[in-house]
N, C-alpha and C positions, 0 to 999 in steps of 0.2 A: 914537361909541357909538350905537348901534343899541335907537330904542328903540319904534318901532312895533310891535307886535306880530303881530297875523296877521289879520286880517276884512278881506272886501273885499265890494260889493253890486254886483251884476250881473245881466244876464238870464238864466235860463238854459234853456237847448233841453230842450223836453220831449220828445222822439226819445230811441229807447234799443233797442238791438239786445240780443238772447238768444242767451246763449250754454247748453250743457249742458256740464259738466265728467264722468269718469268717474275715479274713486280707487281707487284700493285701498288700502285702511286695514289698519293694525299693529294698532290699539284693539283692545282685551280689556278693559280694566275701566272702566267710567261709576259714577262716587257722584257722588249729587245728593239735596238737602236744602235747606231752609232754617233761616236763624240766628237767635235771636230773645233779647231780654233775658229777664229773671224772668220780666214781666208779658206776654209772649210778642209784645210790638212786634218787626216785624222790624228788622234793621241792615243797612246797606246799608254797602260798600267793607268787608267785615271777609273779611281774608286765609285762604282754605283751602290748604293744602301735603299732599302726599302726602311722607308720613312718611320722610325715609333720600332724599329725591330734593329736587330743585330745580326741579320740576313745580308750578305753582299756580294761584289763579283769585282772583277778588274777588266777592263777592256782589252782587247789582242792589240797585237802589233798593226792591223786596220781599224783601230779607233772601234770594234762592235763589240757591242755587250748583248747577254742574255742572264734577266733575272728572273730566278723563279721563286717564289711565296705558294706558300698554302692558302694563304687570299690576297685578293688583288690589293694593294697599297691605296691610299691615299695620295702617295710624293714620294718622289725619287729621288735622292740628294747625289749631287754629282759634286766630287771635288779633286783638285790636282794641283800640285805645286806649280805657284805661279801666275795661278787662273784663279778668278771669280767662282766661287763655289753656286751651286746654282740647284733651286729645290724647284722639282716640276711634277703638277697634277699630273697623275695618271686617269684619263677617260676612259672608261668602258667601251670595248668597240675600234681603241685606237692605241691599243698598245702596242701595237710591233713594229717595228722599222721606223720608229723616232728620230727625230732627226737634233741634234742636241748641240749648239754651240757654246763656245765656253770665252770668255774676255780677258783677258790678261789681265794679272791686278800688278798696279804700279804702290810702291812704297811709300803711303800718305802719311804717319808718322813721323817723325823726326830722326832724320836719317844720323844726326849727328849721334842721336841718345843710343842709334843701336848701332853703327857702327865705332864710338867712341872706345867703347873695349880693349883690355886687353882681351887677346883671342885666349892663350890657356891659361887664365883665369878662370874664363869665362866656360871653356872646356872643362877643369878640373871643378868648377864648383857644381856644372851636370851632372859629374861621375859621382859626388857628395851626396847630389837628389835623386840617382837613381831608387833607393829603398822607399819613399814617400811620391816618386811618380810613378814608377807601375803595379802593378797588381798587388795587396799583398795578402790573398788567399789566392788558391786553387785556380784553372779555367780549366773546361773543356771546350775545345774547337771541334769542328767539324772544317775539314778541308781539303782541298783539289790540288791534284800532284801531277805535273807533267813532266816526262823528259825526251829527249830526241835526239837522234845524233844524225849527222849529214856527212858523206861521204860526198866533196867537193857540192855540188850544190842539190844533191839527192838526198831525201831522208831514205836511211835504210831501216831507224829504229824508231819507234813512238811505242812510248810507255804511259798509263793513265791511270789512276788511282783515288777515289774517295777514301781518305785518311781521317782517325779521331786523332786529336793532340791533346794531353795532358801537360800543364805545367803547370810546378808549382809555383809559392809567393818566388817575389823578386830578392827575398832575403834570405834567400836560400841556393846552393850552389845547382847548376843545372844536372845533378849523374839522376836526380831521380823524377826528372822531365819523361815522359813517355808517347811514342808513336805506336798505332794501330793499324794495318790495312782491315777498311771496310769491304772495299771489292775493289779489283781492277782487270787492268787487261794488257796488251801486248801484243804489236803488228813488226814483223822481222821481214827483211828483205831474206826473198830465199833462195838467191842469184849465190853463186860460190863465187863471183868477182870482190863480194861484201862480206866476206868469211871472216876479215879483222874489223872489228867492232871495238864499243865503247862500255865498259859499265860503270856507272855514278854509283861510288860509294854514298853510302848513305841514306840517300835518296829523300825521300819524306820527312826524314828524319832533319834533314836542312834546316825546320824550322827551332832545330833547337841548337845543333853547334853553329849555325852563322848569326844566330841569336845575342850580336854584339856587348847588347845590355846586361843580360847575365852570364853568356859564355867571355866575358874579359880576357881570356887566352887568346881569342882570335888578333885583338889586335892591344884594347883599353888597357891593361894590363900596365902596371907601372915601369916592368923594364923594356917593354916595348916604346912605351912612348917617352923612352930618352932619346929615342930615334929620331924623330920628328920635329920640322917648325911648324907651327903653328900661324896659319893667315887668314885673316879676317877675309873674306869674299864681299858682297853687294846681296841686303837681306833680301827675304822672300815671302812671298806667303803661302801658307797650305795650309788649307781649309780655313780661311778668314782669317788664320792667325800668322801674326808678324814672326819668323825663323833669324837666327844666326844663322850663318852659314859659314863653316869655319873648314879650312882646305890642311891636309896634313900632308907635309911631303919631307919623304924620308932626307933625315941631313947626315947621316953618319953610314958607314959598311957595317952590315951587320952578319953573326953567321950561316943568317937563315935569310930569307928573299923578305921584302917589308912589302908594303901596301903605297901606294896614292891614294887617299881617300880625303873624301868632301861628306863632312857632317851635317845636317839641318837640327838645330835645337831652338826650341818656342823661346820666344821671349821673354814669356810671363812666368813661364811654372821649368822653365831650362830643364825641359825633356827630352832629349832625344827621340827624336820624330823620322831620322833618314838618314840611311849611310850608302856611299856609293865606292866602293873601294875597286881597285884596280892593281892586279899582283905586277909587282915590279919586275918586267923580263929584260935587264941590262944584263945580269949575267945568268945565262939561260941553266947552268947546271944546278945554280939553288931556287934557280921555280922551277927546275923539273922534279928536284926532290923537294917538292912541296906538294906539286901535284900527281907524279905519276907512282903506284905503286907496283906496276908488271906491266911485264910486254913480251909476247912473242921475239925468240932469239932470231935474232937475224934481222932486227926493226929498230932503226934510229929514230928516237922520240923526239921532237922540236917544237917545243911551246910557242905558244905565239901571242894568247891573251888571254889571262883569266880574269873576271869582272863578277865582283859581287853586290848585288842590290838590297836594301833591307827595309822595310819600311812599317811606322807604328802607328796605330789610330789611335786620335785621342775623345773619349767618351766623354767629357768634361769632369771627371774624378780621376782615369787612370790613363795610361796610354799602353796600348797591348799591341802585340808584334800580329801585320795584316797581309805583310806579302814579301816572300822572301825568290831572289831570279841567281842564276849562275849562268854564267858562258864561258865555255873552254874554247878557244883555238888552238890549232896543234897541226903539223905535220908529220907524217911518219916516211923516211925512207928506205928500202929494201934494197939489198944487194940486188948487182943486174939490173935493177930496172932505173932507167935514163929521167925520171919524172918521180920529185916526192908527193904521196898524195895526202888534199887537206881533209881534217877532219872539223866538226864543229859538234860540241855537245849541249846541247841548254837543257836545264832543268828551272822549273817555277813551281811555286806552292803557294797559294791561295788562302787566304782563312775566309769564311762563308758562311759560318754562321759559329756562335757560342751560346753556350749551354750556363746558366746563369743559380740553378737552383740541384742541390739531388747529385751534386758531381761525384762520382765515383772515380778514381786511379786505376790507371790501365796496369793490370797482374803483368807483370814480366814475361811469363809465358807467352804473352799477347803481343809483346811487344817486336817491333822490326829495331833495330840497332844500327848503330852506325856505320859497323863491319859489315853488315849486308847489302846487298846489289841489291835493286827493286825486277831487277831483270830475272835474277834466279828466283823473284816470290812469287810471278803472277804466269797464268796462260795465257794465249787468245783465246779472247770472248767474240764471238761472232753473233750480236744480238743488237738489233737497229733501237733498241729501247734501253740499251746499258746501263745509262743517267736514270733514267725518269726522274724524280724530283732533286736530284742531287745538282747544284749548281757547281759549272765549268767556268775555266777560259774558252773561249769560242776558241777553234783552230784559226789562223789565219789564211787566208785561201792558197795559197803553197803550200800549206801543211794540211788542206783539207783536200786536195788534190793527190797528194803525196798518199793517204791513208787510203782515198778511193782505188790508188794502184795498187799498194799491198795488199789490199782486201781481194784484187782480183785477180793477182800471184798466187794467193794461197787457194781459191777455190779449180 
């Protein structure tokens, strides 16, 4: 069982060639806004869909979205766990900088009926309906790949990426899941104070091993979860529909690092719909050997927090994996020097649109693997048009600040 996960510490070359791309873009219709509760906080990871399609986006960590369609929508359905799912006319003339608030939904159902549960019961009889809740033919995705690393609170690295995603049925094991780079790019600090860096194993590929439903290694798996109590939490809802929420926290030592994690599964059709897990660092040398595979000699590795996000849309037939996020905290210390410094890595992937008819399997040769860095696949692109009709995560303004500096290091 495979249980390392993806970080490795190496040097990395500050050299980086430019390239200029030229598109020609389909785009015709751009709605962009931001989402915000009553109190006008914004929300960040809260799902936009362009209404009658399978086009969407996820909002940044400042609550803004930007959607783009090959034509303008009708309705934008906004939804988020917790909140009022909420469908809004798109006007002509008045699509951008929307302003979009969202209402808490409180538990009107019968708190007794869904809290009354056993929790793994209620858990194992999910893991039962996994084969008749998701998919069980083919998808192609189309999706958006970001990753980043921060040296103390400077980004040194941003990586980005249009990705195809092949997967197949849910009855079938994930080794013949497949990832594609479309196109991407790559902005590297080229200071030699930043010369230790991060690279995400894996990368894009995220959306297939943190793919809790089919990849069951990660945690579902039966002798993992002899580890675990199982606790009923206070239900929810996401997207109209009433959730379990069932909290897993490791009860036993085990010989490998376990998880904290909080499930979300629907009511009605006990889908798994949300996993938030969070790697156990009580004893830091088996979440280092979970997470780290290399490091420069002379460099003390010190985990601090790894956090996995997972999340699944449901269509009203299946429910298919929509947004997958990691965050590494880590210090590293050096001989001689009186200060260890922090690192932070996030990677997120997006799913944005699916291919429904005509699906073809990505050929091997095509494919990025889980052994591969996204850092060793791509260049710098230096082209203000990169996207054109491809939909993103918005940067958040520290991270679009951050990219404005690197871009004008390297010129």
């Amino acid at each position: 069982m495979i249980r390392r996960i993806f970080t490795c510490l190496l040097l990395l070359c500050s050299s980086a060639c430019l390239f200029a791309q030229d598109k020609e873009t389909d785009l015709t219709s751009v709605v962009s806004g931001i989402v915000t509760d009553t109190h006008g906080v914004p929300l960040s990871h809260v799902n936009v869909m362009a209404d009658s399609t399978n086009i969407s986006v996820v909002t940044n960590d400042d609550g803004f979205f930007t959607l783009k369609t090959p034509e303008q929508p009708a309705f934008i359905v906004i939804s988020h766990i917790g909140y009022k799912s909420r469908r809004i006319p798109v006007i002509s003339g008045k699509t951008a900088n929307m302003r979009i608030r969202l209402q808490s939904n409180s538990i009107v159902l019968s708190d007794v009926v869904v809290k009354s549960g056993d929790p793994k019961k209620i858990f194992y009889e999910a893991l039962d309906k996994i084969p008749e809740n998701y998919s069980t033919k083919p998808d192609l995705f189309t999706t958006f790949y970001r990753e980043t690393v921060q040296k103390r609170q400077r980004y040194i690295y941003i990586a980005e990426a249009v990705a195809s995603l092949y997967k197949t049925s849910y009855r079938m094991l994930p080794r013949s899941d497949k990832v594609a780079i479309d196109k991407g790019r790559r902005l590297l600090s080229p200071s030699h104070r930043d010369t230790l860096g991060v690279k995400i194993m894996g990368g894009p590929t995220s959306a297939i091993y943190l793919d809790f439903v089919k990849n069951t290694d990660l945690i579902l798996n039966a002798e993992d979860l002899t580890h675990y109590d199982f606790i009923m939490e206070d239900p929810v809802f996401i997207a109209e529909r009433p959730h379990y929420v069932i909290r897993l926290d490791p009860r036993y030592v085990a010989p490998y690092a376990l998880y904290y994690g909080t499930f979300y599964i629907d009511w009605e059709t006990l889908a798994f719909t949300r996993a938030e897990l969070s790697l156990d660092m009580r004893d830091k040398e088996k979440a280092t050997n979970m997470i780290l595979v290399s490091k420069p000699a002379g460099v003390k590795f010190r985990p601090r927090e790894m956090t996995i996000l997972v999340n699944f849309k449901y269509d009203g037939v299946f429910s298919r994996i929509s947004y997958v996020k990691n965050v590494f905290r880590f210090n590293c210390d050096w001989k001689k020097r009186l200060f260890a410094t922090s690192f932070t890595a996030v990677s997120e992937l997006v799913v944005t649109d699916r291919k429904e008819e005509n699906i073809i399997p990505i050929k091997g040769r095509n494919s990025f693997y889980q052994r591969d860095s996204f850092f060793d696949k791509v260049e710098f692109f230096e082209d203000p048009d990169f996207w054109a009709d491809y939909n993103i995560i918005e940067p958040t303004e520290s991270l679009e600040d951050a990219i404005d500096k690197l871009r004008k290091k390297k010129r």
